[in-house]
mmCIF file of the N, C-alpha and C atoms, coordinates in Angstrom:
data_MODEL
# 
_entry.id   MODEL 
# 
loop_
_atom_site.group_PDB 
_atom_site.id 
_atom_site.type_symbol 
_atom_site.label_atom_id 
_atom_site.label_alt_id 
_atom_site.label_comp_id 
_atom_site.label_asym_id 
_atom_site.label_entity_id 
_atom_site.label_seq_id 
_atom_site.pdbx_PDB_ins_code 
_atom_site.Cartn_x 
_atom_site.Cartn_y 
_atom_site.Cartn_z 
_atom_site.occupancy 
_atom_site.B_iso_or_equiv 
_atom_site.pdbx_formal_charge 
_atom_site.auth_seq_id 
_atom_site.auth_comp_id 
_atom_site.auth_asym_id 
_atom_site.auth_atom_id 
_atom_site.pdbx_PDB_model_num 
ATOM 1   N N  . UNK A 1 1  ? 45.170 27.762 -141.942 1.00 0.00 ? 1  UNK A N  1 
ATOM 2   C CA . UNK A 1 1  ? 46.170 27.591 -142.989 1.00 0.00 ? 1  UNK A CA 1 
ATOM 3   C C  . UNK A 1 1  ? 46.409 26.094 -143.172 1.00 0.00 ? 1  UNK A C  1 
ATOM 4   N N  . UNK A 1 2  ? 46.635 25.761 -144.702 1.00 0.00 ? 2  UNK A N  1 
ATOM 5   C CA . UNK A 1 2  ? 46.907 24.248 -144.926 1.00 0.00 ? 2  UNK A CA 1 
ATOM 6   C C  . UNK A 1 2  ? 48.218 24.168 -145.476 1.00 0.00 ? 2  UNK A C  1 
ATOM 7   N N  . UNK A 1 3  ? 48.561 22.728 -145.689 1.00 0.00 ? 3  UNK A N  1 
ATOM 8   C CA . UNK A 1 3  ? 50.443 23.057 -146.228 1.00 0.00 ? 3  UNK A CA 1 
ATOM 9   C C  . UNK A 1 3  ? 49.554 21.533 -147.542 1.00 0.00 ? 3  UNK A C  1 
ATOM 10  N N  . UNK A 1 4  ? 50.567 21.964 -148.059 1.00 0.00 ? 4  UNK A N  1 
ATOM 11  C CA . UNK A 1 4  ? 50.957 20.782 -149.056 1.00 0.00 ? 4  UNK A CA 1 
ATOM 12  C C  . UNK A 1 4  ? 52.107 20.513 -149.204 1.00 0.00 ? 4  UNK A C  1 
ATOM 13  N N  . UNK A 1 5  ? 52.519 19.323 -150.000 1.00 0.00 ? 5  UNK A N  1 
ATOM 14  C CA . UNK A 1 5  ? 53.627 19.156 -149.813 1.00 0.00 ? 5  UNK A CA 1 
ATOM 15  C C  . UNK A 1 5  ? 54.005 18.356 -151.789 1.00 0.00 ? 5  UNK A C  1 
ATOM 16  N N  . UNK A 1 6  ? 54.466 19.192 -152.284 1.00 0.00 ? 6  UNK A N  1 
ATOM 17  C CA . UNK A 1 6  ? 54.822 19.326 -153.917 1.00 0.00 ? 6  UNK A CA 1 
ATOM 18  C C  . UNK A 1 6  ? 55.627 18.402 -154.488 1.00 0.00 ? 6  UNK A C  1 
ATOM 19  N N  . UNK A 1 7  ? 55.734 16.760 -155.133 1.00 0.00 ? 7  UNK A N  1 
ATOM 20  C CA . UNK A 1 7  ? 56.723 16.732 -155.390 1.00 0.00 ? 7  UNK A CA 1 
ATOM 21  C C  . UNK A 1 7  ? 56.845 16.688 -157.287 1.00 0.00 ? 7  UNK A C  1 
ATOM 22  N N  . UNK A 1 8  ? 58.209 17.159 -157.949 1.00 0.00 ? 8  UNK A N  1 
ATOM 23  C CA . UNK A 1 8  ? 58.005 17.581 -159.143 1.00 0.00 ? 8  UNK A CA 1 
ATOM 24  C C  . UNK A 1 8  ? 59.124 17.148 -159.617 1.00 0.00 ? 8  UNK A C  1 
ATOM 25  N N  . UNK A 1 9  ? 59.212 16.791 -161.390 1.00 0.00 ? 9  UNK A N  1 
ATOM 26  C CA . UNK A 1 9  ? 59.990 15.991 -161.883 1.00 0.00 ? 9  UNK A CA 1 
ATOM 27  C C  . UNK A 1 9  ? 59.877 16.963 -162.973 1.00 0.00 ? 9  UNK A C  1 
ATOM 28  N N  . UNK A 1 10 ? 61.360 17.394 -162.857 1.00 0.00 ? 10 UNK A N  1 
ATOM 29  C CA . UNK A 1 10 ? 61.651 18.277 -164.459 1.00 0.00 ? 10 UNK A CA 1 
ATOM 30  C C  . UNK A 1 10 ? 62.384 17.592 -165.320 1.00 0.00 ? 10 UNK A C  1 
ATOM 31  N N  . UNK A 1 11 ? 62.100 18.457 -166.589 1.00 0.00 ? 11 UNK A N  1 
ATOM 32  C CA . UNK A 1 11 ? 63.120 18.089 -167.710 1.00 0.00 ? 11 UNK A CA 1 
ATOM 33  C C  . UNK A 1 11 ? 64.457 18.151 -167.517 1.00 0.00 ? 11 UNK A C  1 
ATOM 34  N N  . UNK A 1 12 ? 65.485 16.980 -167.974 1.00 0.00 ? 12 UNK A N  1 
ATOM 35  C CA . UNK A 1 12 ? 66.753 17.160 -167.749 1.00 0.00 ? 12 UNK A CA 1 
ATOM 36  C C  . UNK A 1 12 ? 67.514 18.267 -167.742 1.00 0.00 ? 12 UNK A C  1 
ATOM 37  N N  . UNK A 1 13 ? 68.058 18.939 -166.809 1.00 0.00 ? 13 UNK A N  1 
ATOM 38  C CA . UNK A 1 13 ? 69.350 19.938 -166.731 1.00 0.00 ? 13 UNK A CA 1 
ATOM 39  C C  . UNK A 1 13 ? 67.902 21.132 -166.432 1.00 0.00 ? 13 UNK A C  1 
ATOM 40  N N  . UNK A 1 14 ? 66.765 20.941 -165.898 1.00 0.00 ? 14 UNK A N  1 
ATOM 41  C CA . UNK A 1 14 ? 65.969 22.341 -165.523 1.00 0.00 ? 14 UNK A CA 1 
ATOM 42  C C  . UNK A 1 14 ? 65.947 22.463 -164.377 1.00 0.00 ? 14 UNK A C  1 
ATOM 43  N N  . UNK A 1 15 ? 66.439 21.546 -163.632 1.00 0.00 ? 15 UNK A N  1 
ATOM 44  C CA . UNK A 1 15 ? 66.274 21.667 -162.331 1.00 0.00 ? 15 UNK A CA 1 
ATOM 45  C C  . UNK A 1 15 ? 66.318 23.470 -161.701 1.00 0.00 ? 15 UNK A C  1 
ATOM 46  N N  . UNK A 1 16 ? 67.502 23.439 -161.883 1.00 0.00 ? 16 UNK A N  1 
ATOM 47  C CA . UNK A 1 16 ? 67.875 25.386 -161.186 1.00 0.00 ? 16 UNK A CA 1 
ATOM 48  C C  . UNK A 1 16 ? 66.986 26.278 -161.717 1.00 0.00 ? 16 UNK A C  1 
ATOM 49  N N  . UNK A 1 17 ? 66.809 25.649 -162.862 1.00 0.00 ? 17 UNK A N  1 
ATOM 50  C CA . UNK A 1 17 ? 65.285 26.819 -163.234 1.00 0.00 ? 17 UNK A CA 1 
ATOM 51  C C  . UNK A 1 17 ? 63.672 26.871 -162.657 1.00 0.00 ? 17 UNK A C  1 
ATOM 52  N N  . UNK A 1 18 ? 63.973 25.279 -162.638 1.00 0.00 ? 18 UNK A N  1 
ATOM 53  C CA . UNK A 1 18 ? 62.357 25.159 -162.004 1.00 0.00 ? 18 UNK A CA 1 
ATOM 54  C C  . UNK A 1 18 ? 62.449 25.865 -160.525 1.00 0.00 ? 18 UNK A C  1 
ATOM 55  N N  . UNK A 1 19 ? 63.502 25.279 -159.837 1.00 0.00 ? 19 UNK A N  1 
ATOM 56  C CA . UNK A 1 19 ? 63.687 25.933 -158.096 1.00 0.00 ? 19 UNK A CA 1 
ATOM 57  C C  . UNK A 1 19 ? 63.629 26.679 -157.967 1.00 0.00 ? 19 UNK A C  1 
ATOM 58  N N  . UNK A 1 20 ? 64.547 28.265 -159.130 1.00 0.00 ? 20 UNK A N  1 
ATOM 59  C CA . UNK A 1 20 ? 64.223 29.504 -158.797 1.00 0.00 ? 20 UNK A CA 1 
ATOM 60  C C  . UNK A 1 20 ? 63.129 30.093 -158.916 1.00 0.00 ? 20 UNK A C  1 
ATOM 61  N N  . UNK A 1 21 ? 61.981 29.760 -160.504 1.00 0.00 ? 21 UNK A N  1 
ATOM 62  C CA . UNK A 1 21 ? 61.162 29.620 -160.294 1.00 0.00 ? 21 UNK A CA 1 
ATOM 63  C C  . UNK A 1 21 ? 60.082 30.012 -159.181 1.00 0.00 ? 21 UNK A C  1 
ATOM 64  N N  . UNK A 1 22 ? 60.107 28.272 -158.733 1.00 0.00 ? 22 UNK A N  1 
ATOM 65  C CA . UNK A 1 22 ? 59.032 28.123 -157.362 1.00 0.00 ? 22 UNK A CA 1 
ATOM 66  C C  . UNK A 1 22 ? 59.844 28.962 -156.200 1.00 0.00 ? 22 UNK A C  1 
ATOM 67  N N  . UNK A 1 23 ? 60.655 29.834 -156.203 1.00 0.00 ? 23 UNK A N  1 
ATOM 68  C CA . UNK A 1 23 ? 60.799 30.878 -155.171 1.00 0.00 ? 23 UNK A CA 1 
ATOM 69  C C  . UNK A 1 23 ? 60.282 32.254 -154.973 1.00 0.00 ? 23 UNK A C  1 
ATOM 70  N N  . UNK A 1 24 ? 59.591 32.405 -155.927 1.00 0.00 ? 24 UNK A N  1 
ATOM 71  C CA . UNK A 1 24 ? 58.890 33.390 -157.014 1.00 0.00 ? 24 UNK A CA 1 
ATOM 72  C C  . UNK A 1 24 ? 57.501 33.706 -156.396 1.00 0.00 ? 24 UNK A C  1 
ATOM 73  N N  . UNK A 1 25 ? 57.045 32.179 -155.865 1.00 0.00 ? 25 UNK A N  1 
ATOM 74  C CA . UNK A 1 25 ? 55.855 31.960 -156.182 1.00 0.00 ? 25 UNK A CA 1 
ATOM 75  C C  . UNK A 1 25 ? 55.370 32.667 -154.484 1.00 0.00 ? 25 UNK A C  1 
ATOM 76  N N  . UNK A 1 26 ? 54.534 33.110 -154.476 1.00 0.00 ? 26 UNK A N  1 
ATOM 77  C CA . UNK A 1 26 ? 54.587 33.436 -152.823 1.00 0.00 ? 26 UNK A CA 1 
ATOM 78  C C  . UNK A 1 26 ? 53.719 32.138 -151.728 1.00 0.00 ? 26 UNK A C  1 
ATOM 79  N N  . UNK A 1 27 ? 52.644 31.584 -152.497 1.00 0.00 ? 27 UNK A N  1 
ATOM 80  C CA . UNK A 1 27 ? 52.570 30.387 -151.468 1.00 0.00 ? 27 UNK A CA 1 
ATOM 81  C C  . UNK A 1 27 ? 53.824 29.265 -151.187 1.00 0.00 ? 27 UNK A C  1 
ATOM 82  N N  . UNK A 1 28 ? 54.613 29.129 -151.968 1.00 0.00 ? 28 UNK A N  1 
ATOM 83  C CA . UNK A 1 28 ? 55.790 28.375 -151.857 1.00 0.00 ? 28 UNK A CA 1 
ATOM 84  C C  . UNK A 1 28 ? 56.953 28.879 -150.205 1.00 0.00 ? 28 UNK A C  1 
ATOM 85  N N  . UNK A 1 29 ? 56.749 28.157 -149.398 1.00 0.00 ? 29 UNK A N  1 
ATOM 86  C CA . UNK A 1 29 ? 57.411 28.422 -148.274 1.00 0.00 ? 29 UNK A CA 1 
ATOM 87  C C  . UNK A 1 29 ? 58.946 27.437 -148.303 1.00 0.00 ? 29 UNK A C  1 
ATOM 88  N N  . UNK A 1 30 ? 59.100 26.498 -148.826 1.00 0.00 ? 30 UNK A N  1 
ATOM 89  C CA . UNK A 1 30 ? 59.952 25.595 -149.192 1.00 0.00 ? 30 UNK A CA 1 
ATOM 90  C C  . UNK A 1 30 ? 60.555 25.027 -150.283 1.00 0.00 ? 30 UNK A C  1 
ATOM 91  N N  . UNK A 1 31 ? 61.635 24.932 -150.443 1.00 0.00 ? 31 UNK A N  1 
ATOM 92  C CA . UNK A 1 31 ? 61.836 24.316 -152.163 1.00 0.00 ? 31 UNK A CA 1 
ATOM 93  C C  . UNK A 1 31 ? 63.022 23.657 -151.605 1.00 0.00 ? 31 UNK A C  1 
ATOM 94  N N  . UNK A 1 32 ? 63.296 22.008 -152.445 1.00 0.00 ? 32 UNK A N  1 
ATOM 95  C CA . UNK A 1 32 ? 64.329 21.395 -152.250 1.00 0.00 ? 32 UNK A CA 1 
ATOM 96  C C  . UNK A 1 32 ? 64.919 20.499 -153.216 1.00 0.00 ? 32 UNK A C  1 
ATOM 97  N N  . UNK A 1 33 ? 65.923 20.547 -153.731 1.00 0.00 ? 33 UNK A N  1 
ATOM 98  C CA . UNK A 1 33 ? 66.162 19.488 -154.662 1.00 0.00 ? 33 UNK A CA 1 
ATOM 99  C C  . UNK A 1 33 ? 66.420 17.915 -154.382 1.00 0.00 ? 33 UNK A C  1 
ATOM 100 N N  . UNK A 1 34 ? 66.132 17.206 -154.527 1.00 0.00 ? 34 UNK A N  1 
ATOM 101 C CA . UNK A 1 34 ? 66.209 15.880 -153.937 1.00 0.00 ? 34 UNK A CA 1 
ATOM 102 C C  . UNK A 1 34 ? 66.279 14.854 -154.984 1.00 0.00 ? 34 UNK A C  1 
ATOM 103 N N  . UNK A 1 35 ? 66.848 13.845 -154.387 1.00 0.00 ? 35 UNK A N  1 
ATOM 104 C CA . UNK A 1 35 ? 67.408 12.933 -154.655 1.00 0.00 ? 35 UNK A CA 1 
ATOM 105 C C  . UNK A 1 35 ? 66.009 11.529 -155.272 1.00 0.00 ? 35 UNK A C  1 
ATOM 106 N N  . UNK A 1 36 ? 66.086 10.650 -156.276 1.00 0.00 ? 36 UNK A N  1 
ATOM 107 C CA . UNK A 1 36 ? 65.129 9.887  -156.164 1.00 0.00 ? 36 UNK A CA 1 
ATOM 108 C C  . UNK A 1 36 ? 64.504 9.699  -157.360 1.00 0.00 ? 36 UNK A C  1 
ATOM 109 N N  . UNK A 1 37 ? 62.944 9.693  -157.486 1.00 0.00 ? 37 UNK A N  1 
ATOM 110 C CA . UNK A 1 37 ? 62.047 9.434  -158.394 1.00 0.00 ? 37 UNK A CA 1 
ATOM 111 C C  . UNK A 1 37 ? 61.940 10.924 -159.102 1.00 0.00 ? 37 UNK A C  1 
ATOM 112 N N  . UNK A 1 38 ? 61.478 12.023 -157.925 1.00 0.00 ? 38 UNK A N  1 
ATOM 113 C CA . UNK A 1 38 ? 61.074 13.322 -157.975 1.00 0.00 ? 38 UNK A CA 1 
ATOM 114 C C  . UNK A 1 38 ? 62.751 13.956 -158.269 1.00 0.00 ? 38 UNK A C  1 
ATOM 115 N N  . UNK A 1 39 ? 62.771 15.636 -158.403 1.00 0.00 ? 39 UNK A N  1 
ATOM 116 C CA . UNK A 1 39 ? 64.113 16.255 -158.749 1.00 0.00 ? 39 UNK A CA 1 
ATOM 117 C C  . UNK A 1 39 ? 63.533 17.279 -157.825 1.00 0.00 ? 39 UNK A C  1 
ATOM 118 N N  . UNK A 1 40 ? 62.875 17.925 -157.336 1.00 0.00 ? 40 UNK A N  1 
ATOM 119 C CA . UNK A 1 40 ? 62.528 19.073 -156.376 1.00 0.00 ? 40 UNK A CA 1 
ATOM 120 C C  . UNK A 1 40 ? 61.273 18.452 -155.717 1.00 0.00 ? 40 UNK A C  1 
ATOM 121 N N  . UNK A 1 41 ? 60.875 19.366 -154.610 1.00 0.00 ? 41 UNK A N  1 
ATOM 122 C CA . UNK A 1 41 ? 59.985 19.093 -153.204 1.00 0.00 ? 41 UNK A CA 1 
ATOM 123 C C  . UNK A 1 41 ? 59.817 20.430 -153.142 1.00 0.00 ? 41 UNK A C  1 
ATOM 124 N N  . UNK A 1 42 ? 58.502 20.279 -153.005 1.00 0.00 ? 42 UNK A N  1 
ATOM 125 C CA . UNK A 1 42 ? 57.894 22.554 -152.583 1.00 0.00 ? 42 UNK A CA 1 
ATOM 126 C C  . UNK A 1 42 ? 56.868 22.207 -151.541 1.00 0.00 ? 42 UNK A C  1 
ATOM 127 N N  . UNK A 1 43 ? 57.147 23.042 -150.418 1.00 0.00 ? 43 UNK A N  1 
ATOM 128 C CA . UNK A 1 43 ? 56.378 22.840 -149.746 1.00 0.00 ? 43 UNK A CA 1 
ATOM 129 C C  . UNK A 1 43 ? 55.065 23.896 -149.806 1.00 0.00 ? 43 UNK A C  1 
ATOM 130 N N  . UNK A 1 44 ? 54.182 24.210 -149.663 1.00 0.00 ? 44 UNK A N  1 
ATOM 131 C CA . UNK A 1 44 ? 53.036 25.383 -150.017 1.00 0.00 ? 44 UNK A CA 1 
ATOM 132 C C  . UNK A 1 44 ? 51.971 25.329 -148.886 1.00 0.00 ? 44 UNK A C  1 
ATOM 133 N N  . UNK A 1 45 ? 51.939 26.590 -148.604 1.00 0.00 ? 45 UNK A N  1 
ATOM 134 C CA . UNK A 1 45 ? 50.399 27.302 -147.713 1.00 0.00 ? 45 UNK A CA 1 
ATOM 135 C C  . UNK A 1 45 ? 49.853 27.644 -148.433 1.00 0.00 ? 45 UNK A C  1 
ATOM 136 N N  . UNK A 1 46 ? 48.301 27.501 -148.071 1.00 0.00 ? 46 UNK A N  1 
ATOM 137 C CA . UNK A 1 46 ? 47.281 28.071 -148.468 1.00 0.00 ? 46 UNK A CA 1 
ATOM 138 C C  . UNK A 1 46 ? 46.260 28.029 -147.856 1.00 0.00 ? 46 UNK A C  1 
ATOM 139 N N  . UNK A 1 47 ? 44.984 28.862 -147.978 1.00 0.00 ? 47 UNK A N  1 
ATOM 140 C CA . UNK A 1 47 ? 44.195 29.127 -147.230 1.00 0.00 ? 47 UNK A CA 1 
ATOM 141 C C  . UNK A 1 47 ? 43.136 28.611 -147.159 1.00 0.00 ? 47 UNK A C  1 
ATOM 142 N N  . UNK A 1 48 ? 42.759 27.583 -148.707 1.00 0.00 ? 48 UNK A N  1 
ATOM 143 C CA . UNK A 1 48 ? 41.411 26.957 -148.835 1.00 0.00 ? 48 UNK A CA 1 
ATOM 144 C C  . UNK A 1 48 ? 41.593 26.359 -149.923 1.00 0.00 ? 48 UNK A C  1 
ATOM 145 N N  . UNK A 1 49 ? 40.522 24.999 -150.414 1.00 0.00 ? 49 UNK A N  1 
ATOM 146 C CA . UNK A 1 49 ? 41.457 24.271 -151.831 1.00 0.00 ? 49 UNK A CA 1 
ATOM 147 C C  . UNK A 1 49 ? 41.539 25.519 -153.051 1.00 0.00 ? 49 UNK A C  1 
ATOM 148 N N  . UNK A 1 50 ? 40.733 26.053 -153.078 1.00 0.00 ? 50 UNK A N  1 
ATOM 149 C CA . UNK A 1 50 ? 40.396 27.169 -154.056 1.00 0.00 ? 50 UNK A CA 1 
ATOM 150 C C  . UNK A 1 50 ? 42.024 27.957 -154.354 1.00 0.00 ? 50 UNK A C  1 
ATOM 151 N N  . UNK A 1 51 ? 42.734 28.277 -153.147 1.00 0.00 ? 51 UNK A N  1 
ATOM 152 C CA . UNK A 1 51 ? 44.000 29.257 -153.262 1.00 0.00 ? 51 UNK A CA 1 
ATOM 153 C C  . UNK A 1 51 ? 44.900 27.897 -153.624 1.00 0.00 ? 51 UNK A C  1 
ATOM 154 N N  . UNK A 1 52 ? 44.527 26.683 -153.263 1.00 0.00 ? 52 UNK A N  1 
ATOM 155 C CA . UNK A 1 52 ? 45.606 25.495 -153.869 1.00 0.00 ? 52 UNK A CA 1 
ATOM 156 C C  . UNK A 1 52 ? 45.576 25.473 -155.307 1.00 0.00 ? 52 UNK A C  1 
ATOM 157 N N  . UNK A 1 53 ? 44.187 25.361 -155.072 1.00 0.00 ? 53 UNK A N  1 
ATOM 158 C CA . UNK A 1 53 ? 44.074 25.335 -156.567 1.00 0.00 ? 53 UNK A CA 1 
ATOM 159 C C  . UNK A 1 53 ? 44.858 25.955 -157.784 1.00 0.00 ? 53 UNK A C  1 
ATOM 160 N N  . UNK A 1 54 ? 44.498 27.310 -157.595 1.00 0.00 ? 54 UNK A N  1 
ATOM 161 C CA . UNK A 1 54 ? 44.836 28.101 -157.781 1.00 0.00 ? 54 UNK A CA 1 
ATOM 162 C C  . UNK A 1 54 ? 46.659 28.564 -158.400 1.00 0.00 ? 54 UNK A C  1 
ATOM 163 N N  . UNK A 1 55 ? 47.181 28.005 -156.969 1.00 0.00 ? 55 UNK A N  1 
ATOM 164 C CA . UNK A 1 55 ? 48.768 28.037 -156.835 1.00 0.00 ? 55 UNK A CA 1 
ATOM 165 C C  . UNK A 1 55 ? 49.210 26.418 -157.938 1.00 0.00 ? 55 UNK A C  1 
ATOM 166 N N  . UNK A 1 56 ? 48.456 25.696 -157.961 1.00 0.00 ? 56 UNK A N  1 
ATOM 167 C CA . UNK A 1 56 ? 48.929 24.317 -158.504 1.00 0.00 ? 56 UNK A CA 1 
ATOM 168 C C  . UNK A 1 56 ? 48.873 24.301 -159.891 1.00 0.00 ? 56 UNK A C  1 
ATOM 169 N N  . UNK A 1 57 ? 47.742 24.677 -160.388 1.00 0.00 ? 57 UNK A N  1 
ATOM 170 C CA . UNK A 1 57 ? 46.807 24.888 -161.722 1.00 0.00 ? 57 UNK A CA 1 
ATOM 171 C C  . UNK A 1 57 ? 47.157 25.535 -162.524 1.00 0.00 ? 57 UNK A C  1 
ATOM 172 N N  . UNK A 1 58 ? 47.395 27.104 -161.690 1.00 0.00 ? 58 UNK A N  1 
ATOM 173 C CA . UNK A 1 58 ? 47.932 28.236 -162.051 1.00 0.00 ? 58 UNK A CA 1 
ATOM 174 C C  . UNK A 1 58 ? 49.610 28.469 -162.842 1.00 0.00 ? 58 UNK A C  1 
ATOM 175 N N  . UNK A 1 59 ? 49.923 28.464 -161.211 1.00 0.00 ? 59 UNK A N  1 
ATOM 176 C CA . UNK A 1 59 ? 51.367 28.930 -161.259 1.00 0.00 ? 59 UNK A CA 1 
ATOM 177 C C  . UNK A 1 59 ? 51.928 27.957 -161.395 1.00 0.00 ? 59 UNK A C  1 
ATOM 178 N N  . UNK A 1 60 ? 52.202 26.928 -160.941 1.00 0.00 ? 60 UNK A N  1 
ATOM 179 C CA . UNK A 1 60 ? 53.263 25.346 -161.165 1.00 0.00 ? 60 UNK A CA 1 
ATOM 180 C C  . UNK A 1 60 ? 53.231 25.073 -162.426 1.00 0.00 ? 60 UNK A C  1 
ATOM 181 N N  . UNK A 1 61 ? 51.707 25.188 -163.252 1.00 0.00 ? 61 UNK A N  1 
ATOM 182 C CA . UNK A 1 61 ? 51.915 24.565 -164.896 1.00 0.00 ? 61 UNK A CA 1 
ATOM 183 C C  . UNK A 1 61 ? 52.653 25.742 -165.486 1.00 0.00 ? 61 UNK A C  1 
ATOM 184 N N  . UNK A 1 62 ? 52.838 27.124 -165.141 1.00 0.00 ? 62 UNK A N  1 
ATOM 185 C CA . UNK A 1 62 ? 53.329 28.052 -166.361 1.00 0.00 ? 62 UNK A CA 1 
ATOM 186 C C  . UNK A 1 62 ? 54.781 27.877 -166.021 1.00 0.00 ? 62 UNK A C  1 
ATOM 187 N N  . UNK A 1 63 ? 55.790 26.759 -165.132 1.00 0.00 ? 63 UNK A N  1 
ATOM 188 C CA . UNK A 1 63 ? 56.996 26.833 -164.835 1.00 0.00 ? 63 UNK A CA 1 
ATOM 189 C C  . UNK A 1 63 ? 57.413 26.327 -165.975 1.00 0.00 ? 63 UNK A C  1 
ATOM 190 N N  . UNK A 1 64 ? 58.508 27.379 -166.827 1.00 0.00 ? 64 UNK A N  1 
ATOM 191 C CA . UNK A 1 64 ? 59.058 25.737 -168.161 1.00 0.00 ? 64 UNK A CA 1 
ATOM 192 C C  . UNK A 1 64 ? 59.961 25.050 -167.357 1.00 0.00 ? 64 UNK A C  1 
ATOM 193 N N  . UNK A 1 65 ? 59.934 23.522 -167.881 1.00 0.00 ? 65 UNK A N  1 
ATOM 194 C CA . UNK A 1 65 ? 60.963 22.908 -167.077 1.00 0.00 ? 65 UNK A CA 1 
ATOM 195 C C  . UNK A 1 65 ? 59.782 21.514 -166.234 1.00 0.00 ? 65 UNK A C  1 
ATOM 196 N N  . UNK A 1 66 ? 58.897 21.768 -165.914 1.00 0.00 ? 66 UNK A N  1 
ATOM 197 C CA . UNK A 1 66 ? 58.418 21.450 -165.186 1.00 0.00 ? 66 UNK A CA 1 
ATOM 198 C C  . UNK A 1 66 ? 57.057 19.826 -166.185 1.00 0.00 ? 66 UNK A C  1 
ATOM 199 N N  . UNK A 1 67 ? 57.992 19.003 -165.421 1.00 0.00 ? 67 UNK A N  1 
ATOM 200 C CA . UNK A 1 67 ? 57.034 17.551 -166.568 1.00 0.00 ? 67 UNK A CA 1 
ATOM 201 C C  . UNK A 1 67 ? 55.623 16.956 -166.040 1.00 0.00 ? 67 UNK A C  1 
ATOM 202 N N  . UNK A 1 68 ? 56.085 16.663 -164.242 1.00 0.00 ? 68 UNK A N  1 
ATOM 203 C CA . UNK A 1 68 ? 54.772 16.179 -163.656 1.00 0.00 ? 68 UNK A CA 1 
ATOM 204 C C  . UNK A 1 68 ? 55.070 16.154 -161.643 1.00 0.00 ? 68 UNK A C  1 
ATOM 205 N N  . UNK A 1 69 ? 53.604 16.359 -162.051 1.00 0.00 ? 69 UNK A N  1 
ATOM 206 C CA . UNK A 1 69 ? 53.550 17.138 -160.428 1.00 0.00 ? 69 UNK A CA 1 
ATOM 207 C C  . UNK A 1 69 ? 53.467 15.636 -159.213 1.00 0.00 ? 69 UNK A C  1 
ATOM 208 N N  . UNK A 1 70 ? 53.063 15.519 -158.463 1.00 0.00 ? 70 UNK A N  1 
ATOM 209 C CA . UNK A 1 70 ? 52.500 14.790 -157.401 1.00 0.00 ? 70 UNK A CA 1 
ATOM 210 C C  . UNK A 1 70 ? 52.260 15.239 -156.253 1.00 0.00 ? 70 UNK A C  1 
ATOM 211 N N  . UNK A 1 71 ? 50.982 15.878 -155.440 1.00 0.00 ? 71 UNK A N  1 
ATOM 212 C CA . UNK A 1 71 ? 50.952 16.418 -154.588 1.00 0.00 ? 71 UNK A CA 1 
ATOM 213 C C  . UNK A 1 71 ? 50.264 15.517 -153.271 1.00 0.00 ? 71 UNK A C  1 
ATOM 214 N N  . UNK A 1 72 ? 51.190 16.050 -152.161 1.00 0.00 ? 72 UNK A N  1 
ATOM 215 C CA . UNK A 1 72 ? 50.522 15.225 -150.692 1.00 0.00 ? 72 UNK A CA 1 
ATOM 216 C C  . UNK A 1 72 ? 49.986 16.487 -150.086 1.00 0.00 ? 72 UNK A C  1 
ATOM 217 N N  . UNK A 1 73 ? 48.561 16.252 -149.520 1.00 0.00 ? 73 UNK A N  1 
ATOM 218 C CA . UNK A 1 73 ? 47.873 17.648 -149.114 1.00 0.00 ? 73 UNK A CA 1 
ATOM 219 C C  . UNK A 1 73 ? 48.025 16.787 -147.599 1.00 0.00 ? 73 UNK A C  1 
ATOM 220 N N  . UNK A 1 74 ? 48.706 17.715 -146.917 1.00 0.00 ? 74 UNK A N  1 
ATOM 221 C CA . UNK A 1 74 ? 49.403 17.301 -144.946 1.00 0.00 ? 74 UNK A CA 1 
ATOM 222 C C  . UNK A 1 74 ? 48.118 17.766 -143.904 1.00 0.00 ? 74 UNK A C  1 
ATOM 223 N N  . UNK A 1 75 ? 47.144 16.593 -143.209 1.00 0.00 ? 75 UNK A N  1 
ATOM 224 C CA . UNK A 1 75 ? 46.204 16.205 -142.485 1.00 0.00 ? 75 UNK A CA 1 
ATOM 225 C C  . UNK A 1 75 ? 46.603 16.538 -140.961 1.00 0.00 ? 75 UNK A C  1 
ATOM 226 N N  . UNK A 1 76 ? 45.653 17.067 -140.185 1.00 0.00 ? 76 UNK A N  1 
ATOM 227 C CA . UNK A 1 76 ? 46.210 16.860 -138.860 1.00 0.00 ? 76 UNK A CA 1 
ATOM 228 C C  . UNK A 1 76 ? 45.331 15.320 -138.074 1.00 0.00 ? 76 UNK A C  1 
ATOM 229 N N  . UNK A 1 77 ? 46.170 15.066 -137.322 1.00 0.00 ? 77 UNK A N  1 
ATOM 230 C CA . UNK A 1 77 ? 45.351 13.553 -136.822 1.00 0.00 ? 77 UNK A CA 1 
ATOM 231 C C  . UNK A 1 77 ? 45.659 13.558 -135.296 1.00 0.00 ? 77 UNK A C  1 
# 
């Protein structure tokens, strides 16, 4: 299993929509609203880039609300 780590910048006042949203989603293990550049943080499992893919491509673009992504894919070292 791999994690990523989501961060996402919605349209003004979508925030609560985008969050409930990404709770929806079943690779989504985390969701947070935060403070900053970004307006939410999702954290996501998956099983291979293909199911990232998949979950990123897929499901994150059909959120309305949702302007631009930035994703950190989490390495073990």
């Amino acid at each position: 299993m791999s994690t990523a780590f989501v961060l996402i910048k919605t349209k003004p006042m979508m925030e609560a929509e985008v969050y409930r949203a990404l709770l929806s989603i079943d690779n989504v293990v985390e969701t947070h609203v935060v403070y900053g550049e970004y307006d939410l943080a999702a954290r996501i499992d998956f099983s291979d880039e293909k199911e990232m893919a998949k979950v990123l491509m897929g499901e994150f673009r059909k959120i309305p609300g949702v302007e631009q992504t930035e994703t950190l894919i989490a390495v073990e070292v």
